[in-house]
C-alpha positions in Angstrom: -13.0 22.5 -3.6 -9.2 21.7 -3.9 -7.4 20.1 -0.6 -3.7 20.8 0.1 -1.0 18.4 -0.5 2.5 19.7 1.0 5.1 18.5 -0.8 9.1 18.4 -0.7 11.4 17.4 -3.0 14.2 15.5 -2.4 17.3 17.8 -2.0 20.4 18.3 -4.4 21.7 14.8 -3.5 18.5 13.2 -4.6 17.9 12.3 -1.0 15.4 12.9 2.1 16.5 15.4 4.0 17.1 14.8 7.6 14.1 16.3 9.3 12.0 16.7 5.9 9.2 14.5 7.6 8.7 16.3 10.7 8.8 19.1 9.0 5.9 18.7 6.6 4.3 16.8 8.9 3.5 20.2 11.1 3.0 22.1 8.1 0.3 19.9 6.8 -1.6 20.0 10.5 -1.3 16.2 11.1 -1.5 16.9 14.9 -5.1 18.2 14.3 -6.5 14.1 13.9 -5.5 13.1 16.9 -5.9 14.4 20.8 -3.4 14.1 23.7 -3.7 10.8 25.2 -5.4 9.3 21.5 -3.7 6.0 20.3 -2.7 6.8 17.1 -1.9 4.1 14.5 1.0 4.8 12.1 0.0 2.3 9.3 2.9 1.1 7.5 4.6 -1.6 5.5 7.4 -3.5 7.3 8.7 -4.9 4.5 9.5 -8.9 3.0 13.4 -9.8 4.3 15.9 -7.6 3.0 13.7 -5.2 1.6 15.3 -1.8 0.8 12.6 0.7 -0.7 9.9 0.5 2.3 9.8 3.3 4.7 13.1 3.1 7.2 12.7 3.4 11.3 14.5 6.7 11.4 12.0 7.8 8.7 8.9 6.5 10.8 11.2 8.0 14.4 10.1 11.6 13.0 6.5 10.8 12.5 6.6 8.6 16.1 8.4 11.9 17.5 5.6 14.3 16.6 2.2 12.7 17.5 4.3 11.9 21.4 5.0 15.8 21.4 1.3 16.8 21.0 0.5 13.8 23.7 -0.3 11.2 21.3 0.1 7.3 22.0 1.8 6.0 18.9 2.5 2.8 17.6 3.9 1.1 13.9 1.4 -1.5 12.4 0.4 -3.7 10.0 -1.5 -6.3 9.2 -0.6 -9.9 8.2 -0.5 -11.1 4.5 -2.8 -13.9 2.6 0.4 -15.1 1.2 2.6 -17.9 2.4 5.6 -15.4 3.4 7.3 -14.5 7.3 4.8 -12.0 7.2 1.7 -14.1 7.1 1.5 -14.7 11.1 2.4 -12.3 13.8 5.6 -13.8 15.5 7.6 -14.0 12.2 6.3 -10.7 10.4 8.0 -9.1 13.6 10.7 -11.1 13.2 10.9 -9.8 9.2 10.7 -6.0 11.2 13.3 -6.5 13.2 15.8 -7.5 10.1 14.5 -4.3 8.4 15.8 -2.2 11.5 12.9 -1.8 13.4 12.3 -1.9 17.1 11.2 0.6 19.8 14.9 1.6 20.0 15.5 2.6 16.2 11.7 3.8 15.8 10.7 5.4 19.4 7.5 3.2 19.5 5.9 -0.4 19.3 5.4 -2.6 17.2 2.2 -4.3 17.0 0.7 -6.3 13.9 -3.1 -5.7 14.1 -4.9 -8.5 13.1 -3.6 -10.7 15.6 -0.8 -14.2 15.7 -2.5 -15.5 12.6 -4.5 -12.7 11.3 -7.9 -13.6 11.9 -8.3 -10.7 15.0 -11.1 -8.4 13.2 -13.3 -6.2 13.6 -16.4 -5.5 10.8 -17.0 -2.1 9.9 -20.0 -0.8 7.4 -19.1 0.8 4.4 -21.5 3.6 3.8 -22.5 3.3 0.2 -21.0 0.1 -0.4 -21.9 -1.3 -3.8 -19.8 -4.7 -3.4 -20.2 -5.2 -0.1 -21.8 -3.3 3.5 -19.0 -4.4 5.9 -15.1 -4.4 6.2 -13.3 -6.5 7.9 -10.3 -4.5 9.1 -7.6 -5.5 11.7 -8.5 -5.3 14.8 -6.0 -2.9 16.5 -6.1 -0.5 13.6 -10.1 0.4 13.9 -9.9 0.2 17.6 -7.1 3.2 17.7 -8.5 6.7 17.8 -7.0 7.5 14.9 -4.5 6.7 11.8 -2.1 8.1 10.0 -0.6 6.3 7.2 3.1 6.2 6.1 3.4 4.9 2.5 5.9 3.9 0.4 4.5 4.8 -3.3 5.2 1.8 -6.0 3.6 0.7 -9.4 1.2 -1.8 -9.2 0.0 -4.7 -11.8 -3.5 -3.9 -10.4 -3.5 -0.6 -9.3 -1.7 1.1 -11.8 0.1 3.3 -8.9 -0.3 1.8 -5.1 -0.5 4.6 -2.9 -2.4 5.9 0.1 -5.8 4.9 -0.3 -4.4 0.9 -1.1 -2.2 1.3 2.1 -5.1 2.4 4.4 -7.0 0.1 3.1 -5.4 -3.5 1.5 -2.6 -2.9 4.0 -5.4 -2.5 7.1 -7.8 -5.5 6.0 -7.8 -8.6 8.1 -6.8 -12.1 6.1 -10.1 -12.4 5.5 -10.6 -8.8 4.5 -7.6 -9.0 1.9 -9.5 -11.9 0.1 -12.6 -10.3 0.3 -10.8 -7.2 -2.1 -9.1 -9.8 -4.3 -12.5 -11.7 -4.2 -13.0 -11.6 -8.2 -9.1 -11.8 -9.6 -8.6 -15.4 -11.0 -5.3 -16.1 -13.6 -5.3 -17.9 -16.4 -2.8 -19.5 -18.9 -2.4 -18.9 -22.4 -1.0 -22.0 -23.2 0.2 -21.0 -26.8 2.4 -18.5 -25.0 3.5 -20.8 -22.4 7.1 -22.1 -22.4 7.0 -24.0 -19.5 9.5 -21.9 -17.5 8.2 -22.2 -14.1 8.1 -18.4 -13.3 4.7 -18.6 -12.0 5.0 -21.5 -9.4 8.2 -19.9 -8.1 6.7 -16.9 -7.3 3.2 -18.1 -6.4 3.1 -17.8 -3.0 0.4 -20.3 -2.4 1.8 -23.1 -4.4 -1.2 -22.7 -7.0 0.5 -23.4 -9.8 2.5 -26.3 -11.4 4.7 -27.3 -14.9 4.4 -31.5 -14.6 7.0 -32.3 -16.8 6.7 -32.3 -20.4 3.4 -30.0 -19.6 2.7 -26.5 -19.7 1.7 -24.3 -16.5 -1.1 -25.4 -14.5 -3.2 -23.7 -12.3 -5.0 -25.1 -9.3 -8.1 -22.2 -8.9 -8.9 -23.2 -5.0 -5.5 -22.4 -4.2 -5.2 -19.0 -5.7 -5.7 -15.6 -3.9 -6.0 -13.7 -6.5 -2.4 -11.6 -6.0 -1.3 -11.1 -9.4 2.5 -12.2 -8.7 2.2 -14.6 -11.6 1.1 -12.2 -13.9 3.7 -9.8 -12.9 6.8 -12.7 -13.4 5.3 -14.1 -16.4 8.2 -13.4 -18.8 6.5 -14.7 -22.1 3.1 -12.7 -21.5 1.5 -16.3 -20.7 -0.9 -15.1 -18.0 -2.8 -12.3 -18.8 -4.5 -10.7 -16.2 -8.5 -9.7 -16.7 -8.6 -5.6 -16.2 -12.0 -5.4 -15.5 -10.9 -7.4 -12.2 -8.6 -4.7 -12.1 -11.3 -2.4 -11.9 -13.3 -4.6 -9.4 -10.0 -5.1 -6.7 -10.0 -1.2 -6.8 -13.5 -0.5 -5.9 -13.4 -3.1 -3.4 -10.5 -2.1 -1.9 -12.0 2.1 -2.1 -14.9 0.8 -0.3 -12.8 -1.0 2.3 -10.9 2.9 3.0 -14.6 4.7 2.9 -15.1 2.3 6.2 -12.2 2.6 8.0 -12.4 6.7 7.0 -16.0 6.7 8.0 -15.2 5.3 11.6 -12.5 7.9 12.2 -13.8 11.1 10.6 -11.2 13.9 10.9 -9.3 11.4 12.2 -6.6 10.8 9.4 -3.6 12.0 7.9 -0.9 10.3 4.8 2.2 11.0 4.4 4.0 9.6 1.1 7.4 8.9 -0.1 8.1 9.0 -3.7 11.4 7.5 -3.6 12.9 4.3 -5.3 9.5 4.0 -7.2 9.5 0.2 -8.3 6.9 -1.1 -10.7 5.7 -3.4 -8.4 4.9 -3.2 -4.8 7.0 -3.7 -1.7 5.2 -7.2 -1.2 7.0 -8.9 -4.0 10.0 -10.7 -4.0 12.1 -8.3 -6.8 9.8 -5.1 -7.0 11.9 -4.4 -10.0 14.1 -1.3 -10.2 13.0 1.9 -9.9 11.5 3.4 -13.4 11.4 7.2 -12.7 14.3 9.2 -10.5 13.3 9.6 -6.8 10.6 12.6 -6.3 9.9 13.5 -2.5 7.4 13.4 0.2 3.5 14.5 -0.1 1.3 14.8 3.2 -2.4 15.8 3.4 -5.6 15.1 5.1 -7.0 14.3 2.1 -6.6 10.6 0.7 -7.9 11.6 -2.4 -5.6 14.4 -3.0 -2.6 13.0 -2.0 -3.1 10.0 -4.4 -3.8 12.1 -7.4 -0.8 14.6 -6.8 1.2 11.3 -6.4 -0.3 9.7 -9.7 0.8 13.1 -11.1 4.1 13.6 -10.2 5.0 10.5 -11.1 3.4 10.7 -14.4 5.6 14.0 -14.9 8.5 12.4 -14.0 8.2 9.2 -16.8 9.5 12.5 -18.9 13.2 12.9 -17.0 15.4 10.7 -19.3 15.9 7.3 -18.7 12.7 6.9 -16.8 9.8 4.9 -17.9 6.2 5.3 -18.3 3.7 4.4 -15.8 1.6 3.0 -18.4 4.7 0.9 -19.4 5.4 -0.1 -15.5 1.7 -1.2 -15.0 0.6 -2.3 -19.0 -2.8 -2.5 -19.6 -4.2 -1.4 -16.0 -6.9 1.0 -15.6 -4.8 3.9 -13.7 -6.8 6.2 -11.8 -9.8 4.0 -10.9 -9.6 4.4 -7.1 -8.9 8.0 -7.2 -12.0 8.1 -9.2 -14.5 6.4 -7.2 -12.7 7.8 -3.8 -13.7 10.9 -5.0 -17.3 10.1 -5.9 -17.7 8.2 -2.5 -16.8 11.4 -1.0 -13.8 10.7 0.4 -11.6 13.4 -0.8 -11.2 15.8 -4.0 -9.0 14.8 -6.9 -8.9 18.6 -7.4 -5.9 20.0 -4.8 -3.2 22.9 -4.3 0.5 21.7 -4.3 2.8 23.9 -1.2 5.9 23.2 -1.3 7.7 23.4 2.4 
């Protein structure tokens, strides 16, 4: 059975239209997966320093604006990163928010980073149907709120093809320990016939796993590495290929991470996604890149599932506008479309949905 995804383009100035969100946020029912006096988390991504793309607090004030109307209790979260950034304890990833523009002033609501001052505040969920694993550990604050609506910022991914909803719910909401537990089976390695010793890859490794000693070519120290893929992604000679069955794997961990935090909150949930400034890679990285295809709209839905595929879609059609690029150019090589496609036979969703425009 299809699900709806409402949808709104961006308007003649290739921009979001003031009110756009609150708008499709009533016409896609988001009030209906939360009750008056429910906590409702508003999962999104605060951005690395000086980030531009993410989702802005005026953006997140409509959404904050709605769920108090109906009597909700909102409040913007995330979860820390694996990564050696601001944003890998509590104290300086607020810090990072509050350079992006956020506070309770701009957005209308708190700010509270779920997992705790050094991201190790989690709570384990099963995961019905799990093949990789039974439990999720998921920030604590996120599966204690009564329910969760995630605001995402859609971006190319060397992983994920397209990271979307279903990654933000669920990469986004997983404790430090939960985020290695998805990137569990991702290792790099170094073609050292390609390798011209540039040092990419130990600038932009964020745990300092690798190394060019002098007169050498890129070195990798496995116990170090998380498994992020930045290396791969900076790589300029093609040195450090990444494995895409591990591709495959990262994206039915991470599905199986989303089936237990939807599972614990069913009916519970809504997405809302912007497809605007649509980098090849994702909002984490230090240069995302420029955007590849021209700025889209917003999609909401109940549906997870749904609202990924009509984002994978519309993106897709617009590689065709001139100038833009290809998805399978953005991501190279990466199996796009995984998660939708085990999402959907986990049951969380329907790949199959109706597009309204509001």
């Amino acid at each position: 059975m299809a699900s709806q995804v409402f949808f709104t383009p961006v308007d003649g100035a290739g921009q979001v239209a003031p009110g756009a969100i609150r708008r499709i946020f009533d016409a896609a029912g988001l009030a209906g997966c939360f009750r008056p006096r429910d906590m409702v988390a508003l999962k999104l991504h605060f951005g690395e320093t000086g980030s531009r793309n993410i989702w802005r607090p005026q953006q997140a004030r409509e959404v904050v604006m709605a769920v108090r109307e109906r009597g909700g209790l909102p409040f913007l979260t995330d979860a820390n990163v694996l990564y050696k950034s601001k944003r890998h304890n509590a104290v300086e990833h607020l810090e990072v928010a509050a350079a992006n523009g956020f506070s309770f002033e701009t957005a209308g609501a708190p700010l509270i980073i779920a997992d705790g001052l050094r991201g190790d505040n989690s709570v384990e969920l099963p995961i019905p149907g799990g093949r990789h694993y039974s439990r999720a550990r998921i920030a604590a604050e996120i599966a204690r709120a009564d329910a969760i609506i995630s605001l995402t910022h859609v971006t190319g991914h060397m992983l994920f093809g397209l990271g979307a909803a279903i990654k933000n719910l669920a990469m986004g909401s997983g404790s430090a320990a939960g985020k290695q537990m998805m990137h569990a089976l991702y290792r790099p390695s170094v073609d050292e016939a390609k390798c011209t010793a540039c040092g990419a890859c130990a600038r932009h490794c964020p745990t300092a796993a690798f190394s060019v000693p002098k007169g050498s070519k890129a070195r990798l120290d496995a116990s170090r590495c998380i498994g992020c893929g930045e290396c791969a992604a900076h790589c300029p000679s093609g040195a450090i290929p990444i494995n895409w069955g591990d591709s495959r794997g990262l994206q039915e961990r991470t599905v199986e991470f989303a089936a237990a935090m939807l599972a614990a909150k069913p009916g519970r949930h809504g997405f809302i996604s912007l497809l605007t400034s649509v980098t090849p890679n994702c909002d984490c990285m230090r240069d995302p890149g420029k955007p590849f295809v021209p700025d889209i709209g917003i999609l909401a839905s109940m549906d997870p599932v749904a609202i990924d595929q009509a984002s994978l879609d519309l993106v897709q059609r617009a590689s065709a506008s001139p100038g833009a690029m290809r998805l399978a150019d953005a991501a190279p090589g990466t199996e796009i479309g995984v998660a939708n496609e085990l999402a959907e036979r986990m049951g969380l969703g329907s790949r199959q949905y109706e597009l309204v425009e509001v």
